[in-house]
C-alpha positions as YAML, in Angstrom:
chain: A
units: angstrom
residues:
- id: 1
  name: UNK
  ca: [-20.82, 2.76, 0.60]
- id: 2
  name: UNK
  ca: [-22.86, 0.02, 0.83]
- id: 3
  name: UNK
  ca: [-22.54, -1.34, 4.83]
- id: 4
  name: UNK
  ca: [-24.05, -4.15, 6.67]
- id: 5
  name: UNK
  ca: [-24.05, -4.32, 10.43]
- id: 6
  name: UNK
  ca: [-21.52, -6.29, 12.40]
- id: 7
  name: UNK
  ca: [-24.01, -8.91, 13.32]
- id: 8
  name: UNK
  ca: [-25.31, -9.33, 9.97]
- id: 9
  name: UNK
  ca: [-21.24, -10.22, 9.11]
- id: 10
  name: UNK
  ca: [-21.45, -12.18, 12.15]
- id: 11
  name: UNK
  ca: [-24.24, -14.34, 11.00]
- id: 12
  name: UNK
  ca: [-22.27, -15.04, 7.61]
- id: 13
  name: UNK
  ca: [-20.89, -18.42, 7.07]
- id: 14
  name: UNK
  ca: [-19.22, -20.78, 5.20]
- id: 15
  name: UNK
  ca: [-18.10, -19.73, 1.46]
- id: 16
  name: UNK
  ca: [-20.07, -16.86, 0.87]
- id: 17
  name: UNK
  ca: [-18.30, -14.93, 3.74]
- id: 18
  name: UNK
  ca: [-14.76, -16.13, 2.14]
- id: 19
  name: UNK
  ca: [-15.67, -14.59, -1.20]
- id: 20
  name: UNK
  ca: [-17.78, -11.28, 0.66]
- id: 21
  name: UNK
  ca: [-14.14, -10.63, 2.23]
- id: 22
  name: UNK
  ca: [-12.50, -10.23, -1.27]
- id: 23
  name: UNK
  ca: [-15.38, -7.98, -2.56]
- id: 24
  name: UNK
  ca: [-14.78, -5.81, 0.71]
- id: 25
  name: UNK
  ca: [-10.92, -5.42, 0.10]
- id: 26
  name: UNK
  ca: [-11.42, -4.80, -3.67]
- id: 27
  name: UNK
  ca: [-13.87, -2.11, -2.07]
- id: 28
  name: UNK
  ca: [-11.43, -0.58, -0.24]
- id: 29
  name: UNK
  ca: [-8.65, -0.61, -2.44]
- id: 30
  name: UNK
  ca: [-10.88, 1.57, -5.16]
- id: 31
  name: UNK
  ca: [-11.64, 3.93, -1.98]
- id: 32
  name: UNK
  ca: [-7.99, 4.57, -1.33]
- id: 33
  name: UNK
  ca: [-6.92, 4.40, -4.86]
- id: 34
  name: UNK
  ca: [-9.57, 6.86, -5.56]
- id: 35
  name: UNK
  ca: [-9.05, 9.33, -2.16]
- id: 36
  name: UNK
  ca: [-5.26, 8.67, -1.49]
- id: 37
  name: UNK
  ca: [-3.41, 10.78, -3.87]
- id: 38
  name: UNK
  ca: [-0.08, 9.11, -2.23]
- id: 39
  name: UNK
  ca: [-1.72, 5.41, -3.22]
- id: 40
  name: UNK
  ca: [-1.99, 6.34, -6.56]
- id: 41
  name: UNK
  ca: [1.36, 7.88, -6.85]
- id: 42
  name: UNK
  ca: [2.37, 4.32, -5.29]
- id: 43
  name: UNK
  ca: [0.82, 2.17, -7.81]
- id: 44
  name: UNK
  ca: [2.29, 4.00, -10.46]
- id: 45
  name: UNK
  ca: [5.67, 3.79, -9.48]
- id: 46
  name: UNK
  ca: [4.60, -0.17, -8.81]
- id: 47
  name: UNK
  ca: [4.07, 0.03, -12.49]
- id: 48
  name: UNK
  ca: [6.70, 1.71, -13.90]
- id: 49
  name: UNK
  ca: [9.36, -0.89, -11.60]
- id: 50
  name: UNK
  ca: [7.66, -3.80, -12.58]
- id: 51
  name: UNK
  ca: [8.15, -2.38, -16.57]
- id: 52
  name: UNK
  ca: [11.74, -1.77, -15.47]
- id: 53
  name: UNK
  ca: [12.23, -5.02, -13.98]
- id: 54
  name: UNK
  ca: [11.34, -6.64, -17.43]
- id: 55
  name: UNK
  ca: [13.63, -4.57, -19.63]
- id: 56
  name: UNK
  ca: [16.76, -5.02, -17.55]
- id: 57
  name: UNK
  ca: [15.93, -8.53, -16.96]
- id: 58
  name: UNK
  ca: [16.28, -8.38, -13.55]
- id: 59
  name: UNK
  ca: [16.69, -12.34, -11.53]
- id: 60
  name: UNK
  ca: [13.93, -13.98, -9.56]
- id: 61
  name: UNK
  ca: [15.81, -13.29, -6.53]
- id: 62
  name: UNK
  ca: [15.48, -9.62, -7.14]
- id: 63
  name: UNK
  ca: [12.00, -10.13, -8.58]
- id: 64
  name: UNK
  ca: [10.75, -11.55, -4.87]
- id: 65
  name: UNK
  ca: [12.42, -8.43, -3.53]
- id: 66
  name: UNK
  ca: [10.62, -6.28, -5.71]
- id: 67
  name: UNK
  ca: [7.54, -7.78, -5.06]
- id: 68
  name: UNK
  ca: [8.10, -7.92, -1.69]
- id: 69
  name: UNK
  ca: [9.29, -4.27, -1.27]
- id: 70
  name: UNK
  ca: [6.21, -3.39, -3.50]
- id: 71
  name: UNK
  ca: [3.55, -5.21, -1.54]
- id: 72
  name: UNK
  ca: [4.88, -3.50, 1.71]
- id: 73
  name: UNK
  ca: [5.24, -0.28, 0.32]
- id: 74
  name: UNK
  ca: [0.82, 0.07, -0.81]
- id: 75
  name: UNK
  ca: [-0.01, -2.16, 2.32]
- id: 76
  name: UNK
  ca: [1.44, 0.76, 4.67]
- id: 77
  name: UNK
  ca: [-0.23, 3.10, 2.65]
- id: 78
  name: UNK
  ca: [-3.42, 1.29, 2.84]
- id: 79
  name: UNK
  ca: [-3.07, 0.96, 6.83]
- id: 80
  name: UNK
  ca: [-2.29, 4.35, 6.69]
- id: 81
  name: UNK
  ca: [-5.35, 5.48, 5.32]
- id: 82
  name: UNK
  ca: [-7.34, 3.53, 7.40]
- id: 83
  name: UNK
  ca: [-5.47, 5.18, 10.65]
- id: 84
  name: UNK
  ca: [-6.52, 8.47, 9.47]
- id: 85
  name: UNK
  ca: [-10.60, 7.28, 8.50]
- id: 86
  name: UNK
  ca: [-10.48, 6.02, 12.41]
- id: 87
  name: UNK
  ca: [-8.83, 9.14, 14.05]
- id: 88
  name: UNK
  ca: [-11.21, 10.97, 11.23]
- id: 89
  name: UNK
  ca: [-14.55, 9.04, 12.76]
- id: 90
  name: UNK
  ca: [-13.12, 9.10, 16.25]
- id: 91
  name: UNK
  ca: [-13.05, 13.04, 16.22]
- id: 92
  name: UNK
  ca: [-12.86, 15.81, 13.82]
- id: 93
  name: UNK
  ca: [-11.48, 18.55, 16.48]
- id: 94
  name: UNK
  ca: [-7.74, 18.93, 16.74]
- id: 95
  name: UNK
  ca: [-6.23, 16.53, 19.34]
- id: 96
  name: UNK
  ca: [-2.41, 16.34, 19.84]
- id: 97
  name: UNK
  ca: [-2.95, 12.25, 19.91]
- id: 98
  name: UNK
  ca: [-5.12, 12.26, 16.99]
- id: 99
  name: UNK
  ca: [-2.23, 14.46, 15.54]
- id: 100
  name: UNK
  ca: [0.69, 11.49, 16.93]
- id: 101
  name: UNK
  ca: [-1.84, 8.47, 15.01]
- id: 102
  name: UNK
  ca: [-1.83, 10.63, 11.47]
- id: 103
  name: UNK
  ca: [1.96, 11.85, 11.53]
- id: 104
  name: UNK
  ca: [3.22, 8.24, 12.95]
- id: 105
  name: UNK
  ca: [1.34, 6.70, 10.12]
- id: 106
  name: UNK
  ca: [2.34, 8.36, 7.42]
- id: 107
  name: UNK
  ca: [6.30, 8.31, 8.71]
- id: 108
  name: UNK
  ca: [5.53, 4.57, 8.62]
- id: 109
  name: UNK
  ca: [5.16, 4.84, 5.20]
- id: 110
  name: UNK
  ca: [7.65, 7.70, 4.54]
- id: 111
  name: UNK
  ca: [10.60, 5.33, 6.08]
- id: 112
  name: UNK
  ca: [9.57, 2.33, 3.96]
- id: 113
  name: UNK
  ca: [9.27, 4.24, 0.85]
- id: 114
  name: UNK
  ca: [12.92, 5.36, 1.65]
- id: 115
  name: UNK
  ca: [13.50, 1.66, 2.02]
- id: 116
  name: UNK
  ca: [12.24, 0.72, -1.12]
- id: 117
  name: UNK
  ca: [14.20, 3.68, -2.82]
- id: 118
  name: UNK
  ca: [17.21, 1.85, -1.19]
- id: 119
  name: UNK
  ca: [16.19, -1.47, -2.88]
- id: 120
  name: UNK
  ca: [15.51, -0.69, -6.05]
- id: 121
  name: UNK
  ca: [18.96, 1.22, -6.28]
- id: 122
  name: UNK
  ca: [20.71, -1.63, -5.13]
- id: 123
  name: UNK
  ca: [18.54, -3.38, -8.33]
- id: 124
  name: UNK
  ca: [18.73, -1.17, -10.33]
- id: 125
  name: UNK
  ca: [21.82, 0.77, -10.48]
- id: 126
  name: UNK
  ca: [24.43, -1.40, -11.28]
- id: 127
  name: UNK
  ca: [22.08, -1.91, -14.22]
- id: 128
  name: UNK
  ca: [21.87, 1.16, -15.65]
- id: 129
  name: UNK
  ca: [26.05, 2.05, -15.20]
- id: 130
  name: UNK
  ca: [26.59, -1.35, -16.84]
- id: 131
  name: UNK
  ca: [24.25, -0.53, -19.91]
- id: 132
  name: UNK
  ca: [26.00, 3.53, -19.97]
- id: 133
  name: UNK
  ca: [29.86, 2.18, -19.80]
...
């Protein structure tokens, strides 16, 4: 990657620096998306809801949920991966606290992803039993 020292970011200003902070998310997004097997497994379920959303017609109501459920869902996964690149810098020996950050993280993500399970049945099901019977 191509980094530039905390005082060079320091010295930035203005608009530049506004529009250098997108091009350092989009950066880190294609990191995870490429390196996070779970983040990619994420996006395409994001997909595949979004394509359900628009053949059952779901409301706007349920459309902010999804969306909202959605953007939760990748931005714990992102944090996540940037807990484990810290605890990964930090040390590379087994610590049980390094251990606590990783598993903590990812059960973050675990019990939101059963969240949005939750939601999208709630969406979703009625749905599909209404369309069978």
């Amino acid at each position: 990657m191509n980094m530039i020292s905390r005082d060079e970011r320091k010295k930035q200003k203005g608009i530049k620096k506004f529009f250098l902070s997108f091009t350092y998310a989009i950066k880190g997004l294609k990191y995870a998306y490429r390196n996070e097997q779970n983040l990619a497994f994420d996006i395409g379920m994001s997909i595949l809801i979004v394509i359900a959303g628009f053949l059952f017609k779901v409301s706007i109501s349920e459309w902010a949920l999804l969306a909202l459920t959605i953007g939760i869902v990748l931005s714990l996964e992102l944090i996540n991966t940037a807990i484990e690149a810290v605890v990964d810098l930090v040390t590379e020996d087994y610590h049980p606290l390094a251990k606590v950050a990783k598993d903590t993280s990812a059960a973050a993500v675990f019990i939101c992803a059963i969240a949005s399970v939750i939601v999208g049945l709630i969406i979703f099901l009625p749905k599909i039993i209404n369309l069978i019977f």
